[in-house]
N, C-alpha and C positions, 0 to 999 in steps of 0.2 A: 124490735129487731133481735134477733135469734144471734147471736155472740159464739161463735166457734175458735179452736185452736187452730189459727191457719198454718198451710205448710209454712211457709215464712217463719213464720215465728218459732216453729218447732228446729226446721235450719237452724237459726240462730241461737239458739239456746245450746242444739248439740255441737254451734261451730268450736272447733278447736281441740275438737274430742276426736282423741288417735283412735283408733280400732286398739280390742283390748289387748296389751300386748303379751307373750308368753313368754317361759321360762324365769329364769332367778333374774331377780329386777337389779340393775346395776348398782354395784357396791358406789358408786363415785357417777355425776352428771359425765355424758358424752364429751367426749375431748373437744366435740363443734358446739357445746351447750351455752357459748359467749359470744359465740361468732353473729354476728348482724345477717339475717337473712331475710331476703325481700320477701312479703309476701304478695301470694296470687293476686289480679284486680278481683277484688269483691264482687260477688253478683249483686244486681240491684237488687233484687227481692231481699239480700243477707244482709246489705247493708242497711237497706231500711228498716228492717227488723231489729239491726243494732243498734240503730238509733233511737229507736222507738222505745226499748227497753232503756237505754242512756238516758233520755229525756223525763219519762217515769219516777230512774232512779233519782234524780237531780232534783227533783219535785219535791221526792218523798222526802228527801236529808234535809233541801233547806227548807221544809215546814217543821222538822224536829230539832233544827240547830239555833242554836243560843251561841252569839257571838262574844257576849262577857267571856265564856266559858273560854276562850282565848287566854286568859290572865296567866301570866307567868308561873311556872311550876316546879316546884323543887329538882326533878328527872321529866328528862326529855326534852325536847322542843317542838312549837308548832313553825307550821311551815305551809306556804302555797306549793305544791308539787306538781310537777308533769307526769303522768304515766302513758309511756309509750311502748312498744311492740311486747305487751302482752302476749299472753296465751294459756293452754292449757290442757293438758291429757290425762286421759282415761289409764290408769295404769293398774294390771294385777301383781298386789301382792301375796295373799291368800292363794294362789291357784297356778298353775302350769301345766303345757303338755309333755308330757314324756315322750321324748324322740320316738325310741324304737319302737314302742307301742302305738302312741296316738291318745293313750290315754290321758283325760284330764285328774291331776294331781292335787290331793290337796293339803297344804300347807300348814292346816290350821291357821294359821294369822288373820286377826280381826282386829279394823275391818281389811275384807277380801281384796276391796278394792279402792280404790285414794286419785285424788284429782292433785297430780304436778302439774304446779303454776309460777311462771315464770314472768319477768319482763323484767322493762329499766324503769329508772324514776331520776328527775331533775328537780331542783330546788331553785323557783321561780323568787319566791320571798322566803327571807326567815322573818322572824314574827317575835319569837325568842324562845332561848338559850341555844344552841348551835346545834349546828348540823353541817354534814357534809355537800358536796355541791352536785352531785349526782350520786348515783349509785344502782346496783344490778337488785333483783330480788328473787329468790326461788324458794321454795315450800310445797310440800305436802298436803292437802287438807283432806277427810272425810267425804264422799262421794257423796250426795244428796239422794239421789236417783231416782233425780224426775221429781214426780207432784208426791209420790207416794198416797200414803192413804190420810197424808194431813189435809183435810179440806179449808185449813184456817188460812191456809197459804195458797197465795197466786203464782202463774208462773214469774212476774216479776222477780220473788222472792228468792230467785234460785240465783245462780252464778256471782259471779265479782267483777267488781270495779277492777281488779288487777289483772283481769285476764282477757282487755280487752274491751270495746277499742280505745283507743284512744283518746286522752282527757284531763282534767284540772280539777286537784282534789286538794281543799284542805285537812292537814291530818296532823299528828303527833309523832312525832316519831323519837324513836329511843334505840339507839345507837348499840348499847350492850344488847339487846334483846333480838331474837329470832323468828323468823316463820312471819306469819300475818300480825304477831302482837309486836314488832319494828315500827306499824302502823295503825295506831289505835288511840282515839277513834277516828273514822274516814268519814268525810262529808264531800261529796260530789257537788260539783258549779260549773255552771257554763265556764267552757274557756275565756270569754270576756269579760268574767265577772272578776280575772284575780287580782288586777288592778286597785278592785275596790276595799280587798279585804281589808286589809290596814288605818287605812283610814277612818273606816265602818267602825272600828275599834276603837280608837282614838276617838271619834267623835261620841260614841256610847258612852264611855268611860266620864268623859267629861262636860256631858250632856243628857246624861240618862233623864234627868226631872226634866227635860224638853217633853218628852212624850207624856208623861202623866199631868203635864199642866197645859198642853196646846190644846186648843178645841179643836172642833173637826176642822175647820179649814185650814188651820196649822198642818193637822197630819194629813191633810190632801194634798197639800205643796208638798212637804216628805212626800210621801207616797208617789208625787211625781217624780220628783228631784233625779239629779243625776247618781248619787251611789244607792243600786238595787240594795244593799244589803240595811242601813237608813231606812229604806221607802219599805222593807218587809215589816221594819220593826212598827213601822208606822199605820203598818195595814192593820197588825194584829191589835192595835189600840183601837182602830177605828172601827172592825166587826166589835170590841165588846163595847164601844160606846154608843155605836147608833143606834138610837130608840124611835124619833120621830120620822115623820113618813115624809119632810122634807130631808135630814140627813139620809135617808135611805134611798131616798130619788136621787142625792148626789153619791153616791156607794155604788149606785148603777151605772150611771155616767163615767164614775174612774174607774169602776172591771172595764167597761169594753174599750178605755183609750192607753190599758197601763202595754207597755211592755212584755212579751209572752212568758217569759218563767215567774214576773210579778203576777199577770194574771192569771196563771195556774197554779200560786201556790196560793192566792187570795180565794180563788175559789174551791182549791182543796182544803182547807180549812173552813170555809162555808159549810160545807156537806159534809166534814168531818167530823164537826164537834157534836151536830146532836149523837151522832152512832157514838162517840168517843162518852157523852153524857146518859147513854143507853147503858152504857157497858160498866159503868160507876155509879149506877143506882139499882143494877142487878147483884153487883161488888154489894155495895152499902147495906141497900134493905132487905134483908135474906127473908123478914116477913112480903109473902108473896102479894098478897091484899094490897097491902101500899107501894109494894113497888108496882106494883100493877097501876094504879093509881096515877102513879109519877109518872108512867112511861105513857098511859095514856096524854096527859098534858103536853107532853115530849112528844109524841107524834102530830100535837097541830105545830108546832113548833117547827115541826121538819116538813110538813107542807109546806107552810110560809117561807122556810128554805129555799127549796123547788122552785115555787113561785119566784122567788127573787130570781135565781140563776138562772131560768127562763124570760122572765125579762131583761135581765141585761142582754142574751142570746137575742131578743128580737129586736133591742137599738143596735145590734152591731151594725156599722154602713158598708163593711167591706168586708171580704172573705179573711183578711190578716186578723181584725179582730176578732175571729173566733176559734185561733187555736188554741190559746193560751187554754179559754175553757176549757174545750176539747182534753188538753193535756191537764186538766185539773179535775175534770170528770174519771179520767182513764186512772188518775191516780187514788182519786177515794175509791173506785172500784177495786182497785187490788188491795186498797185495805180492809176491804170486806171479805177477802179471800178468795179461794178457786170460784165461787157463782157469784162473785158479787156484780159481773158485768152482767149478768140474769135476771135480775131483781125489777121489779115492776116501774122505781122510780129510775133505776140509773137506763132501764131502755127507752123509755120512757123521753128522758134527758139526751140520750144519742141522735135518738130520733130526730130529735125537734133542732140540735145543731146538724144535722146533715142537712134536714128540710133548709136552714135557712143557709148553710154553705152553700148547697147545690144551685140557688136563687140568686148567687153571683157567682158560679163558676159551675155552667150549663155543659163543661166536658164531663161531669163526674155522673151525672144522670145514669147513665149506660150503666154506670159499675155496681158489683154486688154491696150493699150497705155496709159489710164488714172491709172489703177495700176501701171506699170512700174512706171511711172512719181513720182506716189503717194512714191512707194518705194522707189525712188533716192533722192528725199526729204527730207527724213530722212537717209538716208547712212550714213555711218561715217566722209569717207574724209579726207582728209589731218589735221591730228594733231596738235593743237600746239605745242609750243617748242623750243627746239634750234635749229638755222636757219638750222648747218649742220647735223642734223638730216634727214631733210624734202628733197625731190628731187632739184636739184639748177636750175635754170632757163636755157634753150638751154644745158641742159644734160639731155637727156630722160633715162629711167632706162634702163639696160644694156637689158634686158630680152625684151624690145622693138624692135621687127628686122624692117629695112627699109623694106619700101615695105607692111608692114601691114599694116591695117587702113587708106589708105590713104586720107589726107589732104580731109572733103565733100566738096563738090561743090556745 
């Protein structure tokens, strides 16, 4: 499947961005730059674009986030935070028209041109040492503009968590300090996840040797269990412990019954680490011969990958278990950069979950494979919650007859 920059997505990237503005940029924010103002109903097409990058984002933080890293710190505090009515504008400072003439001016000032970003923020939890209980934020930053000629970068990579929309971030924040370092660093979560952080913390701290002494059906329960942030820790134990081809047969079983941000960040680090094990044996062995060697071995490796995430894709019994992938595909794709949704294995991998969405939800047929995709994206998915709520691992739902959908090849 051929992967294009839909208009959608381009929308959303540029939403929030003023037309450029001219003349001398104001000494001081506009007198109404506090004032709460509603904004337009979103189009669907924008909205689902925002979401679709939010979801991404969420992915990417909590496969990079270490919850220890929470421990109390001489400056600053962590804290669960709300950010709400974000936004963001294009502003020139480098440049101007000259009334009388028409002519464009220039300033010298670099850079030319700077993205003003504004919104509120709310303190859901503090975590520790203090913090206020809400608060406004506006800043200046660096223009990006656009993809540029970095090919390393996807468009995920571009915009912020503060400019929109609206969401649940844990962060640090530091009270004397200004602009975007007020909050640093920022870890994006689902809104229902921030109940758990706390706890997650508390129970690691005082619990850590749980995961390196449980066997796998220890971290399978984790990995169900009710706090997501527990069951991550629990996943990442269970991809480097599973060796044999019956713990690997129950590995399959818990991708397609976890959770949707469990099971997109379980399988973005599936197909993460060989590329992540690619990039640190190119680092290490600068003798080409052996690293050549090494990457060859590394590539059956990352077959057997494929293969996996392809099979769990063809136990799914319902359309909810397949977004999680979905959205855990979409995100090792954008860590491969502007082409990495191009590449032979990840279209490859598109393909084969559309085939099998489409197999239980015959409205999407009609649509171009790049909307489908776009659609499944953002789907709902498996719920959190309590574990016997959710389908249980190797019990497809009843409504599932053998012999349907079977197993893709």
């Amino acid at each position: 499947m051929t992967r294009t920059l839909s208009l959608s997505v381009a929308i959303a990237f540029l939403a929030g961005l003023a037309q450029l503005q001219a003349g001398d940029p104001p000494s001081a924010p506009p007198p109404d730059a506090k004032t709460p103002r509603s904004a337009p109903e979103a189009d669907a097409a924008l909205k689902a674009a925002a979401d679709r990058f939010r979801s991404v984002r969420i992915v990417r933080d909590l496969a990079a986030f270490n919850i220890l890293s929470l421990s109390s710190q001489q400056d600053g505090a962590w804290m669960v935070a709300g950010l709400y009515d974000g936004g963001s504008s294009l502003h020139s400072q480098g440049y101007y028209i000259e009334a009388e003439t028409g002519k464009v001016i220039d300033r010298g000032i670099r850079p030319a041109t700077v993205l003003q970003v504004w919104g509120k923020w709310k303190r859901m939890e503090l975590l520790s040492g203090e913090a206020p209980p809400e608060g406004r934020y506006q800043w200046t930053e660096p223009d990006h503009g656009g993809f540029g000629l970095d090919r390393s970068k996807s468009m995920y990579d571009f915009g912020s968590v503060f400019t929109g929309p609206d969401g649940t971030v844990i962060c640090r924040f530091f009270d004397k300090k200004g602009g975007a370092e007020q909050f640093s660093p920022v870890t994006t979560i689902p809104d229902d996840w921030k109940t758990f952080v706390k706890p997650a913390y508390e129970y690691h701290v005082q619990h850590w040797a749980d995961f390196a002494d449980s066997d796998p059906s220890g971290l399978r329960k984790l990995a169900s269990g009710e706090n997501p942030f527990v069951a991550l820790t629990a996943i990442r134990h269970l991809l480097s412990r599973t060796t044999t081809a019956e713990e690997t047969d129950q590995l399959l079983d818990l991708a397609r019954s976890l959770p949707k941000y469990r099971q997109a960040v379980l399988t973005h680090w599936l197909l993460k680490r060989n590329t992540d094990n690619a990039r640190d044996i190119i680092k290490r062995y600068p003798d080409n011969s052996d690293a050549l060697e090494r990457l060859k071995r590394l590539k059956k490796n990352d077959e057997h990958t494929l293969d996996l995430v392809l099979k769990a894709v063809s136990r799914a019994t319902s359309a909810a278990e397949l977004t999680g992938m979905a959205l855990g595909i979409e995100s090792w794709t954008a860590s491969l950069g502007r082409m990495g949704g191009a590449s032979e294995p990840a279209k490859n991998l598109i393909d084969k979950v559309l085939e099998r969405w489409r197999s239980f939800d015959r409205s999407t047929v009609a649509d171009e494979p790049w909307k489908s995709w776009e659609k499944l994206l953002i789907a709902p998915g498996i719920p959190e919650g309590k574990a016997e709520d959710r389908p249980m691992p190797g019990k497809p739902d009843e409504a599932h007859q053998p012999g349907q959908n079977p197993e893709l090849k």
